[in-house]
C-alpha positions as CSV (number, residue, x, y, z in Angstrom):
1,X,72.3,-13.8,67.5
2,X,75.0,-11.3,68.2
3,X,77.3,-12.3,65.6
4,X,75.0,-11.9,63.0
5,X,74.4,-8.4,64.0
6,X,76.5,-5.5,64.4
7,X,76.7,-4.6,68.1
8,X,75.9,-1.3,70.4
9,X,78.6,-0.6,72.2
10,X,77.1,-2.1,75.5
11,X,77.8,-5.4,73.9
12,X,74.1,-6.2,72.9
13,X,73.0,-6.6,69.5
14,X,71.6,-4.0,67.0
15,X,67.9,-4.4,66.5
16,X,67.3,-1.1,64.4
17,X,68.5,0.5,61.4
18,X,68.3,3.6,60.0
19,X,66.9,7.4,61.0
20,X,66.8,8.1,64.9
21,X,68.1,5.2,67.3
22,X,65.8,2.8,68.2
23,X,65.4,0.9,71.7
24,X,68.2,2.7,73.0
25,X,70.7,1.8,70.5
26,X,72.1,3.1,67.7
27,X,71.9,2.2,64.7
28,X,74.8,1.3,61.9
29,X,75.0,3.4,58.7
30,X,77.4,2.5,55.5
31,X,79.7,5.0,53.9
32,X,77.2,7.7,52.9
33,X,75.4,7.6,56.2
34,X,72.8,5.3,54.9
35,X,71.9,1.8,56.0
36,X,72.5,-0.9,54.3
37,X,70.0,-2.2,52.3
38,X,68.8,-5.1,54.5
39,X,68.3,-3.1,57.3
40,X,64.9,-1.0,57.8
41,X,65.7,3.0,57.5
42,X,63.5,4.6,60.1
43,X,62.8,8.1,59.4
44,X,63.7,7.5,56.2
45,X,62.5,10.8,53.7
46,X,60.0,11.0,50.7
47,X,62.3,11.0,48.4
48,X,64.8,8.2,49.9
49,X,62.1,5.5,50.3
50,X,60.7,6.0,46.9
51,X,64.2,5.3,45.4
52,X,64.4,2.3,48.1
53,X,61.1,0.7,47.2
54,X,62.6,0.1,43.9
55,X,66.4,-1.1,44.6
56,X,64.3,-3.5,46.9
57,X,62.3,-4.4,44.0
58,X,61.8,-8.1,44.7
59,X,63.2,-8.7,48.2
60,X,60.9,-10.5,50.8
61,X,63.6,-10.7,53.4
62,X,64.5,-8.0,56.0
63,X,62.2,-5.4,57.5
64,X,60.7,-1.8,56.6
65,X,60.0,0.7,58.2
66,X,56.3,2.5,58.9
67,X,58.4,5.8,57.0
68,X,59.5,3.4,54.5
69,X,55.9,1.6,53.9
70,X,53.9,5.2,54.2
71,X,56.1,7.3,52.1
72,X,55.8,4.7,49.5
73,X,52.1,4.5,49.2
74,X,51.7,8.0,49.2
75,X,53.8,8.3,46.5
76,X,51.6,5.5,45.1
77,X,48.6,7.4,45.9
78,X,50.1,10.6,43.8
79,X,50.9,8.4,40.5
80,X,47.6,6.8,40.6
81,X,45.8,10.1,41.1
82,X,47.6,11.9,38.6
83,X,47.0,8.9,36.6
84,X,43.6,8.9,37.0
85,X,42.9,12.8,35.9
86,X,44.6,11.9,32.6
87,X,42.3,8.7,32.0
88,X,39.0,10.7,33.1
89,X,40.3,13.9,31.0
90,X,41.1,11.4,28.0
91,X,37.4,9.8,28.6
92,X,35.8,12.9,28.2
93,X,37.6,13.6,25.0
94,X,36.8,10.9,23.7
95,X,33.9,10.2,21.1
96,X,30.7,7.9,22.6
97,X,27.6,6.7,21.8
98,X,25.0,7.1,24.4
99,X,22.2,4.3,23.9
100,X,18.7,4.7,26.2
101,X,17.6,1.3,27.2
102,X,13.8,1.1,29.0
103,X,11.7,-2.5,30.3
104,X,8.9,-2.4,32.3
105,X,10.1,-2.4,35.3
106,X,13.5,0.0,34.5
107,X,15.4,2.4,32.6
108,X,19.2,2.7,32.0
109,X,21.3,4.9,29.9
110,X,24.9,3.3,28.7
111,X,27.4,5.7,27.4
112,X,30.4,3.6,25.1
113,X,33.1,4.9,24.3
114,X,33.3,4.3,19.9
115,X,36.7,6.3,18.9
116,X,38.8,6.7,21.8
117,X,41.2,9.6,22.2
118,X,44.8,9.6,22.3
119,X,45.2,10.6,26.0
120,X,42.3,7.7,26.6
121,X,44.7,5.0,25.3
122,X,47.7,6.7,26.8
123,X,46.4,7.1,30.4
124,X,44.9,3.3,30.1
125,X,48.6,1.7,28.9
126,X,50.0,3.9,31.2
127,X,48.1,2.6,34.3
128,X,48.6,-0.8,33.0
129,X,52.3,-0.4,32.9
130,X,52.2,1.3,36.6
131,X,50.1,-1.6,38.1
132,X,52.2,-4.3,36.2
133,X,55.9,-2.2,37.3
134,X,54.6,-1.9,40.8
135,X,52.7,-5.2,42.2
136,X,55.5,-7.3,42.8
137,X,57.8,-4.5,45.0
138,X,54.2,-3.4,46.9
139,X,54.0,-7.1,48.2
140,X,57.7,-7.6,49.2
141,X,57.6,-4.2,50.8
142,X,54.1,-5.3,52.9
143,X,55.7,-8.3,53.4
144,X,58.9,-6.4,55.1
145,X,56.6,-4.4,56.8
146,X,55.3,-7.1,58.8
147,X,58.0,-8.3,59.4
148,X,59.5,-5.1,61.1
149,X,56.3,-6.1,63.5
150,X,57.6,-9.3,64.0
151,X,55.2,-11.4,62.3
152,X,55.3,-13.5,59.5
153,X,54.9,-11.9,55.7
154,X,52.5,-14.0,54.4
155,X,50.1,-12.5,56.6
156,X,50.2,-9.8,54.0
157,X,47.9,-12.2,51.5
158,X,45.2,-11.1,53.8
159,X,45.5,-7.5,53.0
160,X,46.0,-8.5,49.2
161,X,41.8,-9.1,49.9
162,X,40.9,-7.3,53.0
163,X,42.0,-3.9,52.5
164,X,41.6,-2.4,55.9
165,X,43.8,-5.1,57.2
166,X,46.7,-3.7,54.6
167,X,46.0,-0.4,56.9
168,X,46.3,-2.0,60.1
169,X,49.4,-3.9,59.2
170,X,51.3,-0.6,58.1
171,X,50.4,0.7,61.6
172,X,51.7,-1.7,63.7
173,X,55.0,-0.7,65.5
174,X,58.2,-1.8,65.1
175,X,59.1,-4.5,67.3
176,X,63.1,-5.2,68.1
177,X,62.4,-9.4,67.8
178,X,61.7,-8.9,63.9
179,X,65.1,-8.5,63.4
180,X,65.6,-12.5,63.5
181,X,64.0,-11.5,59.6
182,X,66.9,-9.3,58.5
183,X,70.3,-11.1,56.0
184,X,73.0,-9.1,56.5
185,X,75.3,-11.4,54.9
186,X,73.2,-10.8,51.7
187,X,71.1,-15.0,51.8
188,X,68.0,-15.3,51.3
């Protein structure tokens, strides 16, 4: 294992990347005092692990960090809310029929929407576009989160339909042995 990993310079092996040393040891950083892209970035800022989330787009291998994951899905949380106020604003807009229907036993009242407005169909491709732009880098980043934890990445599956276990998952701590899921010669 320690010549596959950069070493401290007590001899042992690099665990962490990125931000604030970890475990006592500190970490590596390329050329513009970044880590390289394999490598979790702890303490990594907003701004940093946005632009991150998407040069990882795809990749499965390697770590992330908690700053990394959280960052991300609050930035995540801000499209889709923003999102959402245009496709509720465009709703309202938009011209519906309202048609009371009454049994025995209930009543309802269903409200469609018959000419949509502009802002409507906008905010609905646009939310399409997100989601489809955005699933594929939000399950290799959980599954890099996990294995920062040192535990396998299809776990993550189970968050896919048990959200509160997506929660726990981005909460676990780092742990040092995950590195065995880091490529810094770039494999797969």
């Amino acid at each position: 294992m320690s010549d596959q990993y950069p070493q401290n310079p007590t001899g042992q092996p690099n665990a962490q990347f990125g931000g604030a040393p970890q475990y006592g040891q500190q970490p590596p950083t390329g050329p513009n005092g970044e880590p390289p892209l394999w490598a979790p970035w702890y303490g990594i800022s907003f701004g940093k692990a946005v632009s991150r989330f998407f040069k990882k787009y795809a990749t499965f291998s390697g770590r992330a960090s908690r700053s990394e994951f959280w960052w991300w899905y609050l930035a995540n949380v801000i499209v889709g809310i923003v999102l959402g106020i245009l496709y509720t604003i465009g709703f309202a807009t938009s011209e519906r029929s309202t048609v009371s229907m009454s049994s025995a036993t209930s009543a309802s009242v269903q409200s469609t929407v018959t000419e949509p407005s502009a802002l409507f169909i906008i905010a609905g491709i646009l939310s399409l576009l997100w989601f489809l732009a955005i699933i594929v880098p939000s399950l290799a980043l959980g599954w890099r989160r996990l294995h920062d934890a040192n535990l396998s990445g299809a776990l993550w599956i189970i968050a896919i339909f048990v959200n509160i276990v997506g929660l726990v998952f981005g909460l676990l701590p780092s742990n040092p042995e995950g590195a065995r899921f880091d490529r810094p010669d770039g494999s797969r």
